[in-house]
LUMMARSE-496716 format. One record per residue: residue in one letter; x negated, y, z negated of N, C-alpha, C, CB in turn. Coordinates in steps of 0.05 Angstrom, whole numbers, plus 5000, padded with zeros to 4 digits. Atoms other than C-alpha are relative to their C-alpha. Glycine has a CB too. Layout:
N
aXYZXYZXYZXYZ...
//
This chain:
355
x500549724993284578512113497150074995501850184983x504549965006277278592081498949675001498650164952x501950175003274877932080501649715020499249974964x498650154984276777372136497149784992501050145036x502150235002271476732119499949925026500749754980x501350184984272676412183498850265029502849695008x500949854984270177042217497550064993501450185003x502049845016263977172174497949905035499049844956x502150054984257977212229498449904986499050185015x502350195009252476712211497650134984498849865027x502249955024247677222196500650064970498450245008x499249925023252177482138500349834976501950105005x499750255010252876822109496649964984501049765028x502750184995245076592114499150284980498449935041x500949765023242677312085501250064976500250255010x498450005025247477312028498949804991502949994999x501450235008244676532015497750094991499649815020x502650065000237976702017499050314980498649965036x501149895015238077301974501449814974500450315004x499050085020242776911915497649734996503349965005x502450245012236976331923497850084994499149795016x503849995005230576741918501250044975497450295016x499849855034233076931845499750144998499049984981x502549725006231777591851502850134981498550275040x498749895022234377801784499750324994498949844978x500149724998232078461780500050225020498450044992x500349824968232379091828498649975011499950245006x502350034982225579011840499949815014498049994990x499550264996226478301850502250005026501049864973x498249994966232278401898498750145026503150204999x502649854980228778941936498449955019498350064990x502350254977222678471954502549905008497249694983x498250154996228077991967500550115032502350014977x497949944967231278442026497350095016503250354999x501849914992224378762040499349735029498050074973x499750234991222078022056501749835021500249934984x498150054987227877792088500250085031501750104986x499949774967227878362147496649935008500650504991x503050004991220378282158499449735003497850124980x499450284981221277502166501549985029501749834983x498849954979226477692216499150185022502050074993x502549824980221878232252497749835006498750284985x502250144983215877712265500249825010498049954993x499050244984220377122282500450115036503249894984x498649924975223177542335496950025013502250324999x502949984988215777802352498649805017498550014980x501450294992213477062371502549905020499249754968x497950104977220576922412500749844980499149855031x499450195015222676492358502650015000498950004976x498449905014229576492334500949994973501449985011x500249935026230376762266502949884990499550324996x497950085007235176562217502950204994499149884980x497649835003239777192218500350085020500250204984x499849944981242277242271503350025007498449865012x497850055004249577412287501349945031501050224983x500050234973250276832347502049955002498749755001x496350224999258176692332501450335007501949764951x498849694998260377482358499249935033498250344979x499949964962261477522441497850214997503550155021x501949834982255277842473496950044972502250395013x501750005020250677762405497549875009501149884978x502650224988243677552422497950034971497950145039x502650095011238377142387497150264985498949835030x502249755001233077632349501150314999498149985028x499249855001236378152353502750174980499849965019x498349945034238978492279499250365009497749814957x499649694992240579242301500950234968503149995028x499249795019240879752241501550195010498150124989x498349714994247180252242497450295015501750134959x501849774986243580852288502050324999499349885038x498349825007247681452257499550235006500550014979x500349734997248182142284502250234991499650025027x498349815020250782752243501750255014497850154977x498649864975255783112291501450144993501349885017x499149735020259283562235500349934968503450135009x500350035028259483632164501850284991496549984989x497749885004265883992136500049924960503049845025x499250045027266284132062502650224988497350054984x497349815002272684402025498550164984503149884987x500649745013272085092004502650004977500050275025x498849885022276884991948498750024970502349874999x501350125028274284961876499849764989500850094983x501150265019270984381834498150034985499049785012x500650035026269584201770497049865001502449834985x501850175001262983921750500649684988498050154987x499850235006265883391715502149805013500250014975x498550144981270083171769499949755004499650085020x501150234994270182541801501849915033500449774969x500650024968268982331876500649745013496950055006x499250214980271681841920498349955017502150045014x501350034981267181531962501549825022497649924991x498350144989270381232024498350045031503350094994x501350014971269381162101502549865018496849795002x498649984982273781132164499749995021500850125000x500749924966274281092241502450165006499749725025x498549744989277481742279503549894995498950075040x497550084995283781382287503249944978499249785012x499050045017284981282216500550204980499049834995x500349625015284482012196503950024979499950385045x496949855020292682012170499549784972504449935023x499550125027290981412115498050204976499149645001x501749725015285382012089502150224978498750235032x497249705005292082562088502149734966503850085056x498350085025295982032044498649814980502649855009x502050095014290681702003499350334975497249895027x500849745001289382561989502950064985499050175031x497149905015296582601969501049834974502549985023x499050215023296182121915497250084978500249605014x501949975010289082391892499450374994498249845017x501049735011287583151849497349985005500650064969x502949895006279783021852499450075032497649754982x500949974970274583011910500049725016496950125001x500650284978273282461971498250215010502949835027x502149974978267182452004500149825021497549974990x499850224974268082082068499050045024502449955008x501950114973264381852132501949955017498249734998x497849994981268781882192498249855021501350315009x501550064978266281452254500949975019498649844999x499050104971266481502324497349895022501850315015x502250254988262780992369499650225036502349525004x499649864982261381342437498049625008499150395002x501450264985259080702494498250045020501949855014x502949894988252180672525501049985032496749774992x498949994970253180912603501750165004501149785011x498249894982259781262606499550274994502849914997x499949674996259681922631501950204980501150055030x497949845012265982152589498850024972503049865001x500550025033262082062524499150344994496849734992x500749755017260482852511502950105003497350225014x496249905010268482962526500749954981502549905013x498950155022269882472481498550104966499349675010x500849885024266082732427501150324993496949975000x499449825003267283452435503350054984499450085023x497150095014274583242426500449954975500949785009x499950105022272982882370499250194978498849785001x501849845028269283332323502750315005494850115011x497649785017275383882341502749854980501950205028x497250145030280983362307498949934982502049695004x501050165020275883212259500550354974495949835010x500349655018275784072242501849994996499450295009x497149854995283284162257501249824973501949925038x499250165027284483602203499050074976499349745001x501449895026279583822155501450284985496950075009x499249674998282484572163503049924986500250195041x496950045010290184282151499749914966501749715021x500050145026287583842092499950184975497649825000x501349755024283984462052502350185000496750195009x498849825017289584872060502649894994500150275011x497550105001295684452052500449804974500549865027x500450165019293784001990499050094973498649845009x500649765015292384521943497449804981503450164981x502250225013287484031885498449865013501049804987x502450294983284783541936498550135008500849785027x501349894992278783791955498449735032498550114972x501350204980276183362020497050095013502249965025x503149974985268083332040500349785033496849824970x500150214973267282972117497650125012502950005024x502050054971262282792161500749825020497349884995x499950044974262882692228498649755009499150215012x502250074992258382112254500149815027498949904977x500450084980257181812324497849784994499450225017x502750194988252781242348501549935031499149624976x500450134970251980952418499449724999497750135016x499650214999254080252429500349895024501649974987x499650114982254879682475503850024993498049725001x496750075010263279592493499949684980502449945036x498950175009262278922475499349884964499549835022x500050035034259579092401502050214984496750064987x497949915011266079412388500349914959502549865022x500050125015266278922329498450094975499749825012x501349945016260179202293500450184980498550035010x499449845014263179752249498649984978502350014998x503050055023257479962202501550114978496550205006x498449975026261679952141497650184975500949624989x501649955014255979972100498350354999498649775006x502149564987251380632133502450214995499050075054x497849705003258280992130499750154971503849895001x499649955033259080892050497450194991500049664980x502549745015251881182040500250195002497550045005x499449694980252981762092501550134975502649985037x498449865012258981882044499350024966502649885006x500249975035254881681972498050235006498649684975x501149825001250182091990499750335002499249935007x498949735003253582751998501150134979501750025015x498549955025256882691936497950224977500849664986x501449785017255483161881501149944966501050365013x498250035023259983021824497649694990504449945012x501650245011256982441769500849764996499150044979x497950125006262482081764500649955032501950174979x499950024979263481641829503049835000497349895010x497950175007270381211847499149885030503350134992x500950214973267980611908502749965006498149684995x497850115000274680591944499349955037502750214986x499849994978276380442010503150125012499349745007x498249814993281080962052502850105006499350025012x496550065001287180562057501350034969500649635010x499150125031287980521981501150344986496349804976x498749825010291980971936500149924973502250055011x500550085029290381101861503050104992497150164982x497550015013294981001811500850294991499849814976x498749735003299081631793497650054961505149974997x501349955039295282011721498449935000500949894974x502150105005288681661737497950274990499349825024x502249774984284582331759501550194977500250095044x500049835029287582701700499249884980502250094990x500250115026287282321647496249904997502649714998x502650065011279782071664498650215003498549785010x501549764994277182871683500650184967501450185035x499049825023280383191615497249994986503049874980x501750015015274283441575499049854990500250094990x500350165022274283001515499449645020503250054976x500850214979274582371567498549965017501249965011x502350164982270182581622497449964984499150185028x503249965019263382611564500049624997500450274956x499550255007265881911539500149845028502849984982x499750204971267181631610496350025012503050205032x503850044993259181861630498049874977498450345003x501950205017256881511568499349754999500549994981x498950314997259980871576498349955032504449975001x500750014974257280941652496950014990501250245021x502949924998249981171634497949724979499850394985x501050205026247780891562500249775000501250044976x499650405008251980271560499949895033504549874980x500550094971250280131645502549855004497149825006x497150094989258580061652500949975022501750114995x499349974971261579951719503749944995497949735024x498050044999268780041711502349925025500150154988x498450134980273679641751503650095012499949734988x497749894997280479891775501649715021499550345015x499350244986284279181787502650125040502349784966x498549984981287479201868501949885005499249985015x496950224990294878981892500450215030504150014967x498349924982298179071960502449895008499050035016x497949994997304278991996500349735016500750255010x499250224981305978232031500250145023502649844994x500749924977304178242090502649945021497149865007x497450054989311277982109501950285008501549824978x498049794992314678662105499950165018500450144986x500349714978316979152148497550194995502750214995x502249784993311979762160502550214978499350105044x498749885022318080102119499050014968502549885001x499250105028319079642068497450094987500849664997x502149935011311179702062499150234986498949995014x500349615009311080532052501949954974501950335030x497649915019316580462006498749864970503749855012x501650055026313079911954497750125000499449724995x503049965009306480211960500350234986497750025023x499749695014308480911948502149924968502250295029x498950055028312980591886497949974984501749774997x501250095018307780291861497550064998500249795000x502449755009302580801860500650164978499650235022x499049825017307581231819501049854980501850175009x498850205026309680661770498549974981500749745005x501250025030308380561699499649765001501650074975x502250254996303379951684503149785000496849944965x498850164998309779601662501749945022500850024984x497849994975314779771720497949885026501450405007x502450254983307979461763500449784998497249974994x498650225012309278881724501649905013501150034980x497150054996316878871742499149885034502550344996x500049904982313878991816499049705002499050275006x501350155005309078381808501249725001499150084981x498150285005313777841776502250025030502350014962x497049994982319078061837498549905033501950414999x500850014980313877971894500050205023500949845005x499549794980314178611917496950135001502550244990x502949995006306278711904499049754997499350154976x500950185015301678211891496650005008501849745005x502349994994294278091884497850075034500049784989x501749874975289778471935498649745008497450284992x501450154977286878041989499349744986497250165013x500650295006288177321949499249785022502449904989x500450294991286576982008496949954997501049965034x502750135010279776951984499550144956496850195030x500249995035279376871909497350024980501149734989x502549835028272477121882500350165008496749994994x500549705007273677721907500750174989500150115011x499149825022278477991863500349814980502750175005x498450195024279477391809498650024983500549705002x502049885025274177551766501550154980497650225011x499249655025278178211742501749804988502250415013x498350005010283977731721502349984989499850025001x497649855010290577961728500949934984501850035012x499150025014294077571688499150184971500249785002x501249885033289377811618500850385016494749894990x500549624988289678651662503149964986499450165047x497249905001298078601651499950054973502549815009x499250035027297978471577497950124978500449704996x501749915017291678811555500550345000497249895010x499749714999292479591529497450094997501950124980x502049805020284779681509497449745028500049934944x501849954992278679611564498549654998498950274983x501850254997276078841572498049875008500549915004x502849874982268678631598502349705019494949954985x499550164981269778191658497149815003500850175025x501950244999264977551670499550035030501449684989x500449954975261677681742499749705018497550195000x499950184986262577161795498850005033502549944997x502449944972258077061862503150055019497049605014x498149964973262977371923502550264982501949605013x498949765004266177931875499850205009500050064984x499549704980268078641907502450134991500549955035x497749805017272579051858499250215011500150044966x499949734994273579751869498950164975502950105009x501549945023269780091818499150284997497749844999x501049865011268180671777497350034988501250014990x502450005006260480781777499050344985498549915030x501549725003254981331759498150065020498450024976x500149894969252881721818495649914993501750515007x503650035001244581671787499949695001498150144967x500950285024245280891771501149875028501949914958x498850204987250080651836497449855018502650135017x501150104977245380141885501050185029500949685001x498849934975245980331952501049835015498750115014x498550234984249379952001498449895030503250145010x503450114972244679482057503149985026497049434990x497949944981247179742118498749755023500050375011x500850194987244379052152502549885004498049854989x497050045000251778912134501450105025501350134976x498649774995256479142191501949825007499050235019x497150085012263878882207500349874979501549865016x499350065018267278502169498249764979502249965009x500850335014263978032104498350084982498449765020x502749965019259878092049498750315000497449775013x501949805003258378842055500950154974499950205027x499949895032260979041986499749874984501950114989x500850255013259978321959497050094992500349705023x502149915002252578481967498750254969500350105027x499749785023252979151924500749944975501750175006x499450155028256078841871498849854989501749884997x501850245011251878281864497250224996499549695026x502849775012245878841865500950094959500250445029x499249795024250579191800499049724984504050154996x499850235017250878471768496249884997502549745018x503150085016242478271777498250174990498249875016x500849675027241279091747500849934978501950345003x498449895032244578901691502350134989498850164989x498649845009250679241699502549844981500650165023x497750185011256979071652503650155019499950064954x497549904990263679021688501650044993500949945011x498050005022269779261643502150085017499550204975x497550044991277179221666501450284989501449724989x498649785007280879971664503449824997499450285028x498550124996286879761630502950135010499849874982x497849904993291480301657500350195019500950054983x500249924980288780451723500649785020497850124999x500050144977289280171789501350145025501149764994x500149854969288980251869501649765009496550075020x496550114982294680031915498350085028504350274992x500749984971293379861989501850155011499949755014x497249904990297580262033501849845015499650205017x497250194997302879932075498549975024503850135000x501750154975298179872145498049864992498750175021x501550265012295579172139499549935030502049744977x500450094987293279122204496949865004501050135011
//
């Protein structure tokens, strides 16, 4: 679902290589790293050469040619209900189509989401100002239902368009979305999720309560924490039922009755078919621990994480479908310095569409 290896495009591969070999241990150090990187790839192209990032294994991809997300801001909808300063913000991102996993993602969450909505319009066709007009009213009509029907959830959206070839359908700028959506944020206290996922029941109280949120920005600021919220979803074997039925269980279940859920095969580790991306956190040591553990960082990790809105990296929107575009970010948290610690009585649940 997030991460397919034998799909990764070549450049995503080769640019991930070539920043983990320059050493670039520090931000600054990474920085040059990507600076470098893109400006090798801008004078190869210059000379006709072909550069080494290039994403040559995608239908209709050509040689030289590394296209940055081209994002246009087509509405911006914030909820008018009240929020706390010590809140804490979901950052996430979507395409139009996926607007109902937003509504039940929202029904499992009291704080805010900030999220990036995208719709691709295709270079040439005439229908593209219908098609948008359209779009930005289901984008209001949803926003309008959300704010008044969910009473706590407060939902922020932006709208955003680009103009594409049909046949770079594929490109979905994962990355440009997440900024669109970190950078709106307001709250200090950030949660990196993605739109399908559903936090555990009691998270968003228990970490906003006074006495907790002061201690939760300390641990984030002073001690440069990045807290982890281990992922499970639903076998991909089940019905579309069966799916709604464990996920929504096991959003509302107690760490142990997860457990129960766990040993029975009715859950099980988020997206094992690639194992650095969640094996770092664990699970086995997450079931049996009641008290906060650091985690040991491993090259190709991509937890879902509790950051600080002044301290998070940003995300390199050179990234776009699927591969390495939150791998990246993390590995930025890990050569800052950050420490990764295991929440031991939180966690996010995929929803039941595993398509």
């Amino acid at each position: 679902m997030l991460l397919q290896i034998a799909e990764f495009p070549r450049a995503k591969i080769m640019i991930a290589q070539d920043l983990l070999q320059a050493g670039a241990c520090t931000p600054t150090g990474l920085i040059s790293t990507l600076v470098i990187l893109y400006l090798s790839i801008a004078v190869a192209t210059s000379k006709g050469e072909k550069p080494t990032c290039a994403d040559d294994t995608r239908p209709g991809s050509t040689y030289g040619k590394v296209r940055l997300p081209n994002l246009k801001v087509e509405a911006v909808l914030r909820s008018q209900q009240p929020r706390e300063k010590h809140d804490i913000t979901i950052i996430t991102q979507c395409s139009l189509d996926r607007l109902y996993m937003l509504e039940e993602q929202c029904n499992t969450w009291q704080g805010i989401t900030s999220v990036a909505v995208y719709y691709p319009l295709y270079i040439f066709q005439s229908t593209n100002a219908d098609r948008l007009r359209e779009a930005i009213t289901t984008v209001e009509n949803f926003h309008e239902q959300i704010d008044r029907s969910h009473g706590k959830c407060r939902m922020d959206i932006v709208l955003l368009s680009e103009v594409i070839k049909p046949h770079d359908s594929w490109s979905y700028p994962y990355n440009a979305l997440r900024n669109h959506a970190l950078v709106r944020s307001e709250t200090e206290v950030l949660l990196l999720l993605d739109a399908d996922f559903l936090v555990s029941k009691g998270v968003h109280e228990a970490l906003t309560a006074l006495d907790k949120a002061s201690a939760l920005m300390e641990d984030l600021t002073a001690n440069k924490k990045v807290i982890v919220l281990p992922a499970f979803e639903t076998p991909r074997s089940l019905s579309e039922e069966e799916g709604r039925e464990y996920a929504l269980q096991a959003q509302s279940s107690s760490k142990a009755e997860l457990k129960g859920m766990f040993d029975e095969g009715m859950i099980i580790q988020f997206a094992d078919f690639y194992p650095p991306g969640h094996g770092s956190t664990n699970y086995k040591k997450w079931f049996t621990s009641s008290e906060p553990y650091p985690i040991t960082y491993k090259i190709g990790y991509e937890p879902y994480v509790l950051v600080n809105r002044r301290m998070v990296p940003w995300y390199d929107e050179r990234f776009r479908g699927y591969g390495w575009d939150k791998v990246m970010q993390i590995y930025h948290m890990d050569a800052a310095a950050f420490h990764f610690v295991a929440h031991p009585d939180a966690w996010g649940k995929v929803g039941w569409d595993q398509e």
